[in-house]
C-alpha positions in Angstrom: 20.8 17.8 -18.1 17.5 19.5 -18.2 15.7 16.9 -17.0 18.1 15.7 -14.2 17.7 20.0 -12.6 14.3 19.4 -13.4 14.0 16.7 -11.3 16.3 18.2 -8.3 13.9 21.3 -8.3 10.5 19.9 -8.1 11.4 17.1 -5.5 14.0 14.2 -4.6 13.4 10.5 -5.8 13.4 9.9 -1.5 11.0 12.4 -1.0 8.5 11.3 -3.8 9.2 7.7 -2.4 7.4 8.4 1.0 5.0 10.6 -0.9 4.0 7.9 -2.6 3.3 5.6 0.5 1.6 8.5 2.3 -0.7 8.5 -0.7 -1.5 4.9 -0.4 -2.4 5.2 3.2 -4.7 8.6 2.6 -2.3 11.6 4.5 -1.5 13.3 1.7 -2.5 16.9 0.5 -3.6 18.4 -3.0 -0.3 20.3 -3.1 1.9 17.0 -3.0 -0.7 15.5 -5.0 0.5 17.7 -7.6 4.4 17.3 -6.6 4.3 13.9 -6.8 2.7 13.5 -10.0 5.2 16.4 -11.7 7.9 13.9 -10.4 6.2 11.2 -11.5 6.0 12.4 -15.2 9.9 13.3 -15.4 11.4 10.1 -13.3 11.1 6.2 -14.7 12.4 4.8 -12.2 9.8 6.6 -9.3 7.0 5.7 -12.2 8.3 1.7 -11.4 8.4 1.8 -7.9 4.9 3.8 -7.8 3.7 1.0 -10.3 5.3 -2.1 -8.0 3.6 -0.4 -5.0 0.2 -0.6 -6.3 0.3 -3.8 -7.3 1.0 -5.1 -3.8 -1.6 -3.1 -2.4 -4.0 -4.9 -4.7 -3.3 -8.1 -3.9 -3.0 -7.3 -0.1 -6.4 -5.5 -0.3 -7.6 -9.6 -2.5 -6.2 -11.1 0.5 -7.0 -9.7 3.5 -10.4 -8.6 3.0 -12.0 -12.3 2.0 -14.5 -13.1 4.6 -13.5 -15.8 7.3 -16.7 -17.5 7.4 -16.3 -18.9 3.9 -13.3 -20.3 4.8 -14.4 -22.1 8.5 -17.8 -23.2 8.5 -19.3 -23.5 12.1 -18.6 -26.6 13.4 -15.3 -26.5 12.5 -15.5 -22.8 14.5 -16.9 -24.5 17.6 -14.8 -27.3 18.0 -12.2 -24.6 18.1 -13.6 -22.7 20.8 -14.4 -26.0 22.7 -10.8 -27.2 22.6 -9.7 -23.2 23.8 -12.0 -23.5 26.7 -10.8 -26.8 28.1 -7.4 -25.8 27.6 -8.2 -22.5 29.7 -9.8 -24.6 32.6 
C-alpha cells in the first residue's frame, strides 16, 4: 500500500514512460532527472521497460553508425552512379 501512494505521488508509470524517451533523446531537465529515477527505484516494471529501451538504442546506435564505405567499395559505388545517370537521361 505504501509503495503503490508512493508511486502515485512522485509520478505516473505513463509519465515516467515518456520521461524516459525524452531522456534518450537529450530534452530532459535535472529536476525530472531526479523524478524519473525516484520512480525508477520504487516501480519494476518502469525499471524493465527503461532496461528494454536501452538495449534497442544500443544496437540501433551498432547499426546505424557503421561506415558505408566498408560496406561498397568504389567501383561497386560508380557503377551505381553510372547506371542512375543513364537512367536520368
Amino acid at each position: 500500500m505504501v509503495k503503490r501512494l508512493i508511486h502515485i505521488l512522485f509520478m505516473p508509470c505513463r509519465q515516467a514512460t515518456l520521461l524516459i524517451e525524452k531522456r534518450n533523446a537529450n530534452r530532459i531537465t535535472s529536476f525530472q532527472k531526479i523524478r524519473l529515477k525516484a520512480h525508477l527505484m520504487i516501480c519494476k516494471w518502469c525499471r524493465a521497460y527503461n532496461h528494454k529501451i536501452n538495449v534497442m538504442e544500443d544496437l540501433m546506435r551498432k547499426i546505424f553508425t557503421q561506415d558505408a564505405p566498408d560496406k561498397f567499395n568504389n567501383i561497386d559505388l560508380q557503377t551505381f552512379k553510372d547506371k542512375l545517370k543513364e537512367k536520368l537521361k
